[in-house]
N, CA, C and O atoms as CSV, one atom per row, in Angstrom:
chain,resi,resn,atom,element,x,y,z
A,1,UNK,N,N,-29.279,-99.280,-47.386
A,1,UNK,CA,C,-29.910,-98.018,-47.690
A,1,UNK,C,C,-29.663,-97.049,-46.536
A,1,UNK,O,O,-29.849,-97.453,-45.388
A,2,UNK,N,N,-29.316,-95.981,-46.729
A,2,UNK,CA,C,-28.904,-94.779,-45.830
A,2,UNK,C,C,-30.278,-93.981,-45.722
A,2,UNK,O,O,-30.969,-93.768,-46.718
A,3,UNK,N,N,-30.543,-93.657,-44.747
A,3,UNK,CA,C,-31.807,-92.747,-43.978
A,3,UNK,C,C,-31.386,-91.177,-44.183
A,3,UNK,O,O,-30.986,-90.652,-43.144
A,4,UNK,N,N,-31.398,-90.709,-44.827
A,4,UNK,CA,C,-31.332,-89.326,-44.668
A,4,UNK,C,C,-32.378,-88.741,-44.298
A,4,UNK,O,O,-33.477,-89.244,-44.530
A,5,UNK,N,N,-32.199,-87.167,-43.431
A,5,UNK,CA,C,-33.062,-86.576,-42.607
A,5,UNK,C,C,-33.579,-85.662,-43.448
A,5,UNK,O,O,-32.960,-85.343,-44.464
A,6,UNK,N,N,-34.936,-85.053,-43.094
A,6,UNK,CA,C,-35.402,-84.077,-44.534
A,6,UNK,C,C,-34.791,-83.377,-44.182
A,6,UNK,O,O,-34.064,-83.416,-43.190
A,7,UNK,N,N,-34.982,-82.413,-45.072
A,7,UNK,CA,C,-34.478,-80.972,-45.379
A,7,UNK,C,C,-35.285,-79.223,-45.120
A,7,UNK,O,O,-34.922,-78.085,-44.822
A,8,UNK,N,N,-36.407,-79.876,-45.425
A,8,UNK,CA,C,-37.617,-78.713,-45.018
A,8,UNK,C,C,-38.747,-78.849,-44.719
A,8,UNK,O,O,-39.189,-79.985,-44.895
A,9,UNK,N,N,-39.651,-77.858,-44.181
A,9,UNK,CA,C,-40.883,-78.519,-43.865
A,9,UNK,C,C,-41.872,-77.598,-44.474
A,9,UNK,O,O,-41.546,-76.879,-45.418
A,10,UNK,N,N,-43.219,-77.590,-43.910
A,10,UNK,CA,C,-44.158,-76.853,-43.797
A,10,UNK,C,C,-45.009,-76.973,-43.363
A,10,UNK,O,O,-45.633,-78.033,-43.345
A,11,UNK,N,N,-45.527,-75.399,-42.590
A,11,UNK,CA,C,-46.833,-75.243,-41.843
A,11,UNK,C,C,-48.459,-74.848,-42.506
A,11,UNK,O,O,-48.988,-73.984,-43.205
A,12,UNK,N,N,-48.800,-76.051,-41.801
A,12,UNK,CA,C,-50.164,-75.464,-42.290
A,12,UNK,C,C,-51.481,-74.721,-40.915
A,12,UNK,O,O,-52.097,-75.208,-39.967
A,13,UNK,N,N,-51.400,-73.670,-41.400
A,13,UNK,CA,C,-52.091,-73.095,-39.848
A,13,UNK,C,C,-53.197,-72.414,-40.450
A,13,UNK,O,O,-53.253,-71.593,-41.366
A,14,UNK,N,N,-54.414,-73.164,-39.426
A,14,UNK,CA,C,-55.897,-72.458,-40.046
A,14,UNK,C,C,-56.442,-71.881,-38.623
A,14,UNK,O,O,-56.096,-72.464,-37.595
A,15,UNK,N,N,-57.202,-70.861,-38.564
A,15,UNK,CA,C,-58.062,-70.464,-36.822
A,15,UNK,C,C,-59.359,-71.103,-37.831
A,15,UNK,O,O,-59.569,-71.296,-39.028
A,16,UNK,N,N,-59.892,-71.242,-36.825
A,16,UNK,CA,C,-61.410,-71.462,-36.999
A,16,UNK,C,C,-62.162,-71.296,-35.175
A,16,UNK,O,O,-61.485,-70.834,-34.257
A,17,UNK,N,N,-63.706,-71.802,-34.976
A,17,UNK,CA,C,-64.033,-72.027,-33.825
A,17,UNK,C,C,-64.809,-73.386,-33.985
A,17,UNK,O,O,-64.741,-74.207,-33.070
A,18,UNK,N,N,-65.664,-73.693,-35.297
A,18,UNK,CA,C,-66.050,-74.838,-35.553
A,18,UNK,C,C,-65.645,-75.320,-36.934
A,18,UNK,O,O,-65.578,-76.534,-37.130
A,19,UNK,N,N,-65.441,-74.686,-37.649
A,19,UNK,CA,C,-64.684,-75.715,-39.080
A,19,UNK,C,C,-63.524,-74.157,-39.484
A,19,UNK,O,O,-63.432,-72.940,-39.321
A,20,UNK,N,N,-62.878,-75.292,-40.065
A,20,UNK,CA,C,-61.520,-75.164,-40.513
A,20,UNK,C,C,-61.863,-73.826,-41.245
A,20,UNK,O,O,-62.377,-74.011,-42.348
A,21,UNK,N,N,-61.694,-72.519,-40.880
A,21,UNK,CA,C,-62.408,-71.572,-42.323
A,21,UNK,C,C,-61.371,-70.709,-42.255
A,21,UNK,O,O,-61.712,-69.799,-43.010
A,22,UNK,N,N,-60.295,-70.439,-41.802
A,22,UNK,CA,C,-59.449,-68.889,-42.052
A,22,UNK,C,C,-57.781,-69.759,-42.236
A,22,UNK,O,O,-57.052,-70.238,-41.367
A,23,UNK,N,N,-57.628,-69.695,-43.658
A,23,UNK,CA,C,-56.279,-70.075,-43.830
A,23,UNK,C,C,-55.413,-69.058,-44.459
A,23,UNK,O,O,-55.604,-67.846,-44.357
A,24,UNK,N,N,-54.133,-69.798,-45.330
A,24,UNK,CA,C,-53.500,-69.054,-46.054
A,24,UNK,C,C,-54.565,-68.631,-47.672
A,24,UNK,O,O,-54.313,-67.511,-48.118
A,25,UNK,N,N,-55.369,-69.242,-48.264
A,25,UNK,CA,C,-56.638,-68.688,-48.895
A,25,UNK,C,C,-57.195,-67.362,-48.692
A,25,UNK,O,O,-57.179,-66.384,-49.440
A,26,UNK,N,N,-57.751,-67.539,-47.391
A,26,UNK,CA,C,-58.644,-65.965,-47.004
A,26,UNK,C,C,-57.705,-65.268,-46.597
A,26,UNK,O,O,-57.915,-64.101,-46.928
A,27,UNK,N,N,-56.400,-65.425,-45.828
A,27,UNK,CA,C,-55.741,-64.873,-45.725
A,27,UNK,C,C,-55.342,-63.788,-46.788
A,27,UNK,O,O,-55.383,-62.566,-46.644
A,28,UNK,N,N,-54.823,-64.737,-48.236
A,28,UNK,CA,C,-54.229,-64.036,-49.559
A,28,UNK,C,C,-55.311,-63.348,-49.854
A,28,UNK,O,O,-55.001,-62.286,-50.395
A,29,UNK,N,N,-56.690,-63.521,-49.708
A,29,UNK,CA,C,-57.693,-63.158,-50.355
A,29,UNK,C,C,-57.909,-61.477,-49.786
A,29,UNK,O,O,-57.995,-60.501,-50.531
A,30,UNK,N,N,-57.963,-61.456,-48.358
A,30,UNK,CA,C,-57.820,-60.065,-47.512
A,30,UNK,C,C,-56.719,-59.370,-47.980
A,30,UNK,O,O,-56.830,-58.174,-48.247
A,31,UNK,N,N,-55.647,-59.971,-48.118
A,31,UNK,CA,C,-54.679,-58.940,-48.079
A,31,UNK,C,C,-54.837,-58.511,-49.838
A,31,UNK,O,O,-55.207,-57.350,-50.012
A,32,UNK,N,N,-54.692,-58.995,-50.584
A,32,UNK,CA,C,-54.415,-58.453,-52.408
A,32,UNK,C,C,-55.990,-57.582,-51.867
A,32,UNK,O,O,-55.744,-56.380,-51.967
A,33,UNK,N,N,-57.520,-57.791,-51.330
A,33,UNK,CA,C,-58.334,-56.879,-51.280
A,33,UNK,C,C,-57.809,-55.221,-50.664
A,33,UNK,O,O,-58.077,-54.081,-51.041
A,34,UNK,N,N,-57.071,-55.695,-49.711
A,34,UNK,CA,C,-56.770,-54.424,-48.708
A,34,UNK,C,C,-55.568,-53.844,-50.284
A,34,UNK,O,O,-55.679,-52.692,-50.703
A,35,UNK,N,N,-54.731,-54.650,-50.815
A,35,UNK,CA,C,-54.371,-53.760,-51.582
A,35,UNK,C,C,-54.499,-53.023,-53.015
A,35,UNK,O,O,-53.902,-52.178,-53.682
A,36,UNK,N,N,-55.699,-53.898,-53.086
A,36,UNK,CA,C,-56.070,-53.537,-54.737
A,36,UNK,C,C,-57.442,-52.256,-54.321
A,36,UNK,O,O,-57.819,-51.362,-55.078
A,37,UNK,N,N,-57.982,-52.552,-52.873
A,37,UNK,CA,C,-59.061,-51.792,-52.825
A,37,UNK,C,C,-60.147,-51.970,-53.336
A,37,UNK,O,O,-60.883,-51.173,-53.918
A,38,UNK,N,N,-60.327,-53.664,-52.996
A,38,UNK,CA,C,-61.520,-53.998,-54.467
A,38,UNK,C,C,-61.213,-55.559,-54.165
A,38,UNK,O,O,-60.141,-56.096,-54.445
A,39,UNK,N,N,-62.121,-56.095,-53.659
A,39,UNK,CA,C,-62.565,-57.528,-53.435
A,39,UNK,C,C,-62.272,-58.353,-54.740
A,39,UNK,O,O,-61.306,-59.100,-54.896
A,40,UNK,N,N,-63.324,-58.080,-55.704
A,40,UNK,CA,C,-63.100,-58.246,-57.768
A,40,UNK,C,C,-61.523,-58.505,-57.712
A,40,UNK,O,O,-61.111,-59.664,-57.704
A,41,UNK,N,N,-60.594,-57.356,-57.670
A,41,UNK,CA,C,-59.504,-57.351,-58.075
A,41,UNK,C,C,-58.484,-58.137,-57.651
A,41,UNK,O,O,-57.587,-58.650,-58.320
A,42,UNK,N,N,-58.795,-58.216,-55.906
A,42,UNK,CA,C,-57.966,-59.450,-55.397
A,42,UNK,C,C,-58.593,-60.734,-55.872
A,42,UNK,O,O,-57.709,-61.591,-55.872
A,43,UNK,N,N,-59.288,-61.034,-56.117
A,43,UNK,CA,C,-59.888,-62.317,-56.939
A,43,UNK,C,C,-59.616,-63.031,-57.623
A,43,UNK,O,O,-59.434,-64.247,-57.577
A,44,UNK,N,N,-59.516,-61.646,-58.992
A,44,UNK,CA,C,-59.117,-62.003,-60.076
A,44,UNK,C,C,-57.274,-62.180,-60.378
A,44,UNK,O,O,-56.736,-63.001,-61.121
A,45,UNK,N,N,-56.759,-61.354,-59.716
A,45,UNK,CA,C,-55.186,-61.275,-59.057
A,45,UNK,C,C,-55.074,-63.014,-58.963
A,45,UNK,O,O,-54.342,-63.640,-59.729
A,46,UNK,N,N,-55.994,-63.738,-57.805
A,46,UNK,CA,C,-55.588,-64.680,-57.379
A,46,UNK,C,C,-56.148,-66.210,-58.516
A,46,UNK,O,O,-56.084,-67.411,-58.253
A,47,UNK,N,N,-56.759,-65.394,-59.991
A,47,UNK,CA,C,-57.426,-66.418,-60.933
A,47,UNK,C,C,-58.494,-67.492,-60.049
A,47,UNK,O,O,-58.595,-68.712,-60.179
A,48,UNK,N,N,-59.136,-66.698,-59.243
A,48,UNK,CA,C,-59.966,-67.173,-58.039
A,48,UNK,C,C,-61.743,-66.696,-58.865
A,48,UNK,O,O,-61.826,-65.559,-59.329
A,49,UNK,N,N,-62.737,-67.441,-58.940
A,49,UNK,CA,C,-63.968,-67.076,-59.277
A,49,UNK,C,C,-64.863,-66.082,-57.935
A,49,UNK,O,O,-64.771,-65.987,-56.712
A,50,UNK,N,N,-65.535,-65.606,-58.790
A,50,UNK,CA,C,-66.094,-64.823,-57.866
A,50,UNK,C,C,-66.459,-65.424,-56.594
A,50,UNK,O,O,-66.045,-65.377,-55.435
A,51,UNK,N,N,-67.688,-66.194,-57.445
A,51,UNK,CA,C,-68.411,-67.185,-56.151
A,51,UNK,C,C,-67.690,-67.677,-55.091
A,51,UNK,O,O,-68.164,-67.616,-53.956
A,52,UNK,N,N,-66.322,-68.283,-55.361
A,52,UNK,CA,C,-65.433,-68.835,-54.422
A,52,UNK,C,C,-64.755,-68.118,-53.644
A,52,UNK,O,O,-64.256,-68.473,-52.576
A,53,UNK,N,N,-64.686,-66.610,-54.367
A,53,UNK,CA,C,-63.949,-65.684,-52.718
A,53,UNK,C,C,-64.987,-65.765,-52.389
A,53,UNK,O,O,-65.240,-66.546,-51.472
A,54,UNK,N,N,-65.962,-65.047,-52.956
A,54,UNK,CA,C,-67.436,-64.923,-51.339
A,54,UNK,C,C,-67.850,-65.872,-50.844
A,54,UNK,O,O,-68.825,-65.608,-50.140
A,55,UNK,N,N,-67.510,-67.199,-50.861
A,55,UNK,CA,C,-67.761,-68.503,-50.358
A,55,UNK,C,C,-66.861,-68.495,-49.563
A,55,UNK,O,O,-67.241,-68.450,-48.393
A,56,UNK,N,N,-65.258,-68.534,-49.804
A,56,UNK,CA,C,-64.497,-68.706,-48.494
A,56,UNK,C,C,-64.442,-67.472,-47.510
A,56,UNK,O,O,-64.137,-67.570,-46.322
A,57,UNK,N,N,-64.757,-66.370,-48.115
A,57,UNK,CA,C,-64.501,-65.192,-47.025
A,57,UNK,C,C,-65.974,-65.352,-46.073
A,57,UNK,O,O,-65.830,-65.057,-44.886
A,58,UNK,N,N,-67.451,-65.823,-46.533
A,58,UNK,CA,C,-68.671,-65.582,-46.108
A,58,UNK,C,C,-67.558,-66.602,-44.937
A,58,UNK,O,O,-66.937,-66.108,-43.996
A,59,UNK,N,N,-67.548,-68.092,-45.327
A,59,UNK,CA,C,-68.025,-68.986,-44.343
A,59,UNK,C,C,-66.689,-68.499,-43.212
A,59,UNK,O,O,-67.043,-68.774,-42.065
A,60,UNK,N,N,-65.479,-67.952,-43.240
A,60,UNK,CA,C,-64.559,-67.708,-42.330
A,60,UNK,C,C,-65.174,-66.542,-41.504
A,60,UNK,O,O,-64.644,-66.381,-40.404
A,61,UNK,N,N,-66.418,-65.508,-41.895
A,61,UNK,CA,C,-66.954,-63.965,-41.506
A,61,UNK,C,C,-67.493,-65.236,-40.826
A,61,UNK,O,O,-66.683,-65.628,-39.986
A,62,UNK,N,N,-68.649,-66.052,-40.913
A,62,UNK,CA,C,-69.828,-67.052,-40.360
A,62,UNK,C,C,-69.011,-67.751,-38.930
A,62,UNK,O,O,-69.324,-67.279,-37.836
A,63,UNK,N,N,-68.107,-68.726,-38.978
A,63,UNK,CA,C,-67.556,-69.345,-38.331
A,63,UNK,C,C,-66.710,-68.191,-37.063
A,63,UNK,O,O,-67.046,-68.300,-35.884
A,64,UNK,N,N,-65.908,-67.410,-37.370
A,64,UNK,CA,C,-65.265,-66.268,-36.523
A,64,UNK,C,C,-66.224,-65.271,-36.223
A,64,UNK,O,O,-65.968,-64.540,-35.266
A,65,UNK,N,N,-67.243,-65.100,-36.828
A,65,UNK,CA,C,-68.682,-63.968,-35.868
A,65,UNK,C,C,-68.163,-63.278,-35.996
A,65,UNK,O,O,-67.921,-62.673,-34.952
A,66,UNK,N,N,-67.421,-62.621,-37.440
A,66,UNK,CA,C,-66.682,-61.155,-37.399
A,66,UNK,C,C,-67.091,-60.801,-38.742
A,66,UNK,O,O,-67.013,-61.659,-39.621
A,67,UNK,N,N,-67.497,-59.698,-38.992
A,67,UNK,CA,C,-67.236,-59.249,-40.428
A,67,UNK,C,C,-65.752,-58.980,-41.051
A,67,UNK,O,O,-65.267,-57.936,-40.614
A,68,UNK,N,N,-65.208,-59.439,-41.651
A,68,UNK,CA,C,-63.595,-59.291,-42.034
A,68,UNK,C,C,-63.724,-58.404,-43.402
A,68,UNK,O,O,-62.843,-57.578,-43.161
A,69,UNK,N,N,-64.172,-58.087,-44.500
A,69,UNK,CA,C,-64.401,-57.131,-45.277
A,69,UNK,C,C,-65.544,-56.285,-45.984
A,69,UNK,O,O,-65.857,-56.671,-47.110
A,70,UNK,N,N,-65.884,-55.720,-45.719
A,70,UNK,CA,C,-67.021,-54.133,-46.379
A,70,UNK,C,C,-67.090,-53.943,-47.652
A,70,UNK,O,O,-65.995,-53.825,-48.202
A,71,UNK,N,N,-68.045,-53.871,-48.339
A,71,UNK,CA,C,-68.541,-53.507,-49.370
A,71,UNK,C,C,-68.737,-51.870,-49.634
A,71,UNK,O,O,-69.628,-51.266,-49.037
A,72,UNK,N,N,-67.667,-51.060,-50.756
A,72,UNK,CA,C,-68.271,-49.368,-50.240
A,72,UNK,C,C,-69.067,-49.320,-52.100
A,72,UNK,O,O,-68.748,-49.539,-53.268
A,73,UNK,N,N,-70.049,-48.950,-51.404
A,73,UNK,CA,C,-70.934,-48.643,-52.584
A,73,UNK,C,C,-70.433,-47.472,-53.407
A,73,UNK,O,O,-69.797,-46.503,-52.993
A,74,UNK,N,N,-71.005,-47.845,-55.192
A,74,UNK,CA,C,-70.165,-47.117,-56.351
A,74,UNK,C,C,-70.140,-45.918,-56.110
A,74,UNK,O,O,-69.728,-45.498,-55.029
A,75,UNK,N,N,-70.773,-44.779,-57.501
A,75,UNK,CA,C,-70.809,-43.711,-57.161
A,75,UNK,C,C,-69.892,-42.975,-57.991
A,75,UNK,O,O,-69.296,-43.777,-58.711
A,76,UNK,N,N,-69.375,-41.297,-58.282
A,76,UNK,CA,C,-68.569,-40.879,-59.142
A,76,UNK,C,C,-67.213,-41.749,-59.239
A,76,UNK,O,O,-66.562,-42.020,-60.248
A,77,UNK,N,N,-66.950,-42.151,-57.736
A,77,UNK,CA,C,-65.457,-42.275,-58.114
A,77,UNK,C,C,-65.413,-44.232,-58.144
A,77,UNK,O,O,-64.424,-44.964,-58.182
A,78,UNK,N,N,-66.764,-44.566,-58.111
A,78,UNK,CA,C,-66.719,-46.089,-58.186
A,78,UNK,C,C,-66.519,-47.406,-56.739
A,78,UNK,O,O,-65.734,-47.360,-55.793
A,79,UNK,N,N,-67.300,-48.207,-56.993
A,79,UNK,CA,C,-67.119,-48.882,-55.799
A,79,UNK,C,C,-66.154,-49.517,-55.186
A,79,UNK,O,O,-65.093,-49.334,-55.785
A,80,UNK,N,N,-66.007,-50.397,-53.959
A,80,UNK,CA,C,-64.787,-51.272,-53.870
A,80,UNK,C,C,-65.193,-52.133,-52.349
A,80,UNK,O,O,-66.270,-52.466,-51.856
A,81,UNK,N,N,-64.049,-52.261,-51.999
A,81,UNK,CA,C,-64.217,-53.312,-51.060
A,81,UNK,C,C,-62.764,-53.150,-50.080
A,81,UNK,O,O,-61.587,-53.203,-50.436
A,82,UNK,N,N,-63.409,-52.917,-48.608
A,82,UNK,CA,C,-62.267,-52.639,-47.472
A,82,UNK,C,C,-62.275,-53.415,-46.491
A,82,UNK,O,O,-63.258,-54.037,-46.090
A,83,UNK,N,N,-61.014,-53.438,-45.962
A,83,UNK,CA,C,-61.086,-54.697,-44.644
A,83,UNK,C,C,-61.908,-53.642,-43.627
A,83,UNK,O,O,-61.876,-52.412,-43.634
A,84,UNK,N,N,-62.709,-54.616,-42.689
A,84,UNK,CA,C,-63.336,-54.044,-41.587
A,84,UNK,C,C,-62.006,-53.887,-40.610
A,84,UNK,O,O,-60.880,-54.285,-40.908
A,85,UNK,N,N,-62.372,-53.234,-39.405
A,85,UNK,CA,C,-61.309,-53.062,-38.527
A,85,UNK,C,C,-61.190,-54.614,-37.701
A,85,UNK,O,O,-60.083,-54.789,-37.192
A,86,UNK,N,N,-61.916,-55.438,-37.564
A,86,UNK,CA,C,-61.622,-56.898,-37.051
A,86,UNK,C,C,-60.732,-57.421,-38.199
A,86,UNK,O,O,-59.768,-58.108,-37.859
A,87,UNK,N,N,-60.925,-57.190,-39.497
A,87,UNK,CA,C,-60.667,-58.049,-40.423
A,87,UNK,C,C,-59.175,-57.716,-40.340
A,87,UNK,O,O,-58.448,-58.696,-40.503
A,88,UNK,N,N,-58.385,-56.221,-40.063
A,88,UNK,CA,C,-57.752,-55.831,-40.124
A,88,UNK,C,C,-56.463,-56.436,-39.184
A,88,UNK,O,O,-55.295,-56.661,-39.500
A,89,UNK,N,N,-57.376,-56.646,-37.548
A,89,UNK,CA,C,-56.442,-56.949,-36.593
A,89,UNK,C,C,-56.471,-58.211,-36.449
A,89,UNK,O,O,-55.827,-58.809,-35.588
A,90,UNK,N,N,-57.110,-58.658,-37.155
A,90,UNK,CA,C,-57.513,-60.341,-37.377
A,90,UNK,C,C,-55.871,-60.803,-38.155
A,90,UNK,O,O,-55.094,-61.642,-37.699
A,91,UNK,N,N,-55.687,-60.032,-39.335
A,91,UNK,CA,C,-54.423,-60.753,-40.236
A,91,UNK,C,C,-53.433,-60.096,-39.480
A,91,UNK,O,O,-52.460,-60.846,-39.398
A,92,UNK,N,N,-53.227,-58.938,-38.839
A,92,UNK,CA,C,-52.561,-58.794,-38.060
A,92,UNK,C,C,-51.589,-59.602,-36.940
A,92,UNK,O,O,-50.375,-59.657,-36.743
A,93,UNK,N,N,-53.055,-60.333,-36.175
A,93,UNK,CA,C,-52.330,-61.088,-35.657
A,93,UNK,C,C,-52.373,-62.811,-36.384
A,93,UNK,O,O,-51.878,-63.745,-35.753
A,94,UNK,N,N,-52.679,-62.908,-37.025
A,94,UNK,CA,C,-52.435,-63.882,-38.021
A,94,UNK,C,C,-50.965,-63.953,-38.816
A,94,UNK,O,O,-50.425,-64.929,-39.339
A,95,UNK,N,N,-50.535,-62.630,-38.723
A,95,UNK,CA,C,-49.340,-62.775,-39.248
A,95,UNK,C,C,-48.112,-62.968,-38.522
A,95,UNK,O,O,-47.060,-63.348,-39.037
A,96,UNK,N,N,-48.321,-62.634,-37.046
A,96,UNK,CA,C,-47.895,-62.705,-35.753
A,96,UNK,C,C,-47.496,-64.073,-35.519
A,96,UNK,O,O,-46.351,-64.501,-35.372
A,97,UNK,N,N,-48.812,-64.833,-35.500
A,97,UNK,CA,C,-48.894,-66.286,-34.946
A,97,UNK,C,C,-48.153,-66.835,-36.035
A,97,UNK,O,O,-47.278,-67.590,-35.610
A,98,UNK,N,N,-48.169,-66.752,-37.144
A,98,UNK,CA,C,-47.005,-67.653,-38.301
A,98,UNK,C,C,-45.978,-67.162,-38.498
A,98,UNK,O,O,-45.211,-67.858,-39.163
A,99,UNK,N,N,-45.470,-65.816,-38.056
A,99,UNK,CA,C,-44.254,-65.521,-37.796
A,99,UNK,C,C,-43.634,-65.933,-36.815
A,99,UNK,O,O,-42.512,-66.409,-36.986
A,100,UNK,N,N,-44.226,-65.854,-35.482
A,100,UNK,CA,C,-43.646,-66.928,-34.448
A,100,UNK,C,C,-43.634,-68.358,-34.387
A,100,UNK,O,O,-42.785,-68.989,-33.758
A,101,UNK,N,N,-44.738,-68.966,-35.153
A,101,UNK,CA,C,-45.093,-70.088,-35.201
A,101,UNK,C,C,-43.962,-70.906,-36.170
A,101,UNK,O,O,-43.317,-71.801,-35.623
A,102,UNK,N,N,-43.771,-70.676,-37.278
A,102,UNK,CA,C,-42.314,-70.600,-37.960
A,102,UNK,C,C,-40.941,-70.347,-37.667
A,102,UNK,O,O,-40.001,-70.741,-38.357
A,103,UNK,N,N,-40.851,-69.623,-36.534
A,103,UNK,CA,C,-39.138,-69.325,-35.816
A,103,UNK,C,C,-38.904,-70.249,-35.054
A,103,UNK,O,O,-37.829,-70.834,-34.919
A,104,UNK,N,N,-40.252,-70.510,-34.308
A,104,UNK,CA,C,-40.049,-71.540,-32.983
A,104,UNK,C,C,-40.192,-73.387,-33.750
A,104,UNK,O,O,-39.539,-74.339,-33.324
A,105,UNK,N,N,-41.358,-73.467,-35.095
A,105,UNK,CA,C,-40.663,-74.501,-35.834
A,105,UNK,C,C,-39.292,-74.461,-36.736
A,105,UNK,O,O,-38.691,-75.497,-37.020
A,106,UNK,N,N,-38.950,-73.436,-37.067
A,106,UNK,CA,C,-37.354,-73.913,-37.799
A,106,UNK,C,C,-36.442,-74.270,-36.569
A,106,UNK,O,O,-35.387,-74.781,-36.944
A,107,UNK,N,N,-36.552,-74.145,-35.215
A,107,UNK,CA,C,-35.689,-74.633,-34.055
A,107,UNK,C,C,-35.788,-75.314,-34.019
A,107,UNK,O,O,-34.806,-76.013,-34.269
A,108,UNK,N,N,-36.804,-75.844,-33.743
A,108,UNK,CA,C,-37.579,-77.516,-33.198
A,108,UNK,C,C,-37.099,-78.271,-34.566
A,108,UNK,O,O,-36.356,-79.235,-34.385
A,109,UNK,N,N,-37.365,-78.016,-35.617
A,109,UNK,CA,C,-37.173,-79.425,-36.602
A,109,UNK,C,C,-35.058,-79.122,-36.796
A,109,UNK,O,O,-34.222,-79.942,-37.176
A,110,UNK,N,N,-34.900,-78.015,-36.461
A,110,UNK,CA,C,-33.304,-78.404,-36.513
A,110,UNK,C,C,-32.608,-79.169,-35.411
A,110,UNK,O,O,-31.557,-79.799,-35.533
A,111,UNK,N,N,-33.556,-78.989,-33.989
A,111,UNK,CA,C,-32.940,-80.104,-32.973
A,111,UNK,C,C,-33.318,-81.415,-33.347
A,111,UNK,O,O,-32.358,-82.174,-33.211
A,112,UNK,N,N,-34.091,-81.848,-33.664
A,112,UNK,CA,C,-35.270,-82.910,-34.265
A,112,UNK,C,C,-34.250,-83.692,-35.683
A,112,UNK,O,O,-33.616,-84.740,-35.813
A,113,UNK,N,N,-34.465,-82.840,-36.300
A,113,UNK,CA,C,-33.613,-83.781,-37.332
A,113,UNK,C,C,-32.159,-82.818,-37.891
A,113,UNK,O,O,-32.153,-82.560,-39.094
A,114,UNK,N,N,-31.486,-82.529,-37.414
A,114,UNK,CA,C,-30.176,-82.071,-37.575
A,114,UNK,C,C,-29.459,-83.660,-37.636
A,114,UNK,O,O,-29.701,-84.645,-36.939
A,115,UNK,N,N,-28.453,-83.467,-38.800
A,115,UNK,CA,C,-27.708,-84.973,-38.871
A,115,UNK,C,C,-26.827,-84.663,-37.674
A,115,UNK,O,O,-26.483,-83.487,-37.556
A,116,UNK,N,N,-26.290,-85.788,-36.512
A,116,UNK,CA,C,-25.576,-85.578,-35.703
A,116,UNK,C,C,-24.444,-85.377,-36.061
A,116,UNK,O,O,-23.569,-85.133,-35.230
């Protein structure tokens, strides 16, 4: 039997300070909000229940001591939902750390398992 070396990988990268709470989840969940303008809409975008975004976004706001998205009350032109400015520089550099975090692993697993 011949050993062949894989072929691809993947990262799984969460911040937290005491449990695992800010992944690629809240991640997707912030960003479709920041672009739909509406918490609901990224939700439903993601066939995600209500309860369960405000469950993963509460406990990642709880665990990081940050508010990451705002509630703007209705009114003529109707309500919605905006990233706070932490929440903002939060995926910011979240997108940072897995953009680097990904360049510097596609090196490493090509020295690592490159067939000689």
């Amino acid at each position: 039997m011949t050993y062949k070396n894989p072929q691809k990988f993947d990262l799984k990268i969460r911040l937290y300070n005491q449990e695992k709470s800010f992944g690629k989840g809240v991640y997707e969940l912030m960003k479709k909000t920041q672009s739909f303008g509406s918490l609901s809409g990224a939700y439903k975008a993601m066939k995600m229940s209500n309860s369960k975004a405000w469950k993963i976004l509460k406990r990642a706001e709880e665990d990081l001591d940050m508010p990451l998205v705002e509630r703007i009350s209705g009114g003529k032109d109707g309500g919605g939902s905006k990233l706070t400015q932490e929440g903002e520089e939060l995926l910011e550099k979240y997108e940072k750390f897995i953009q680097e975090m990904n360049e510097y692993a596609k090196i490493r697993f090509k020295e690592i398992f490159e067939d000689e």
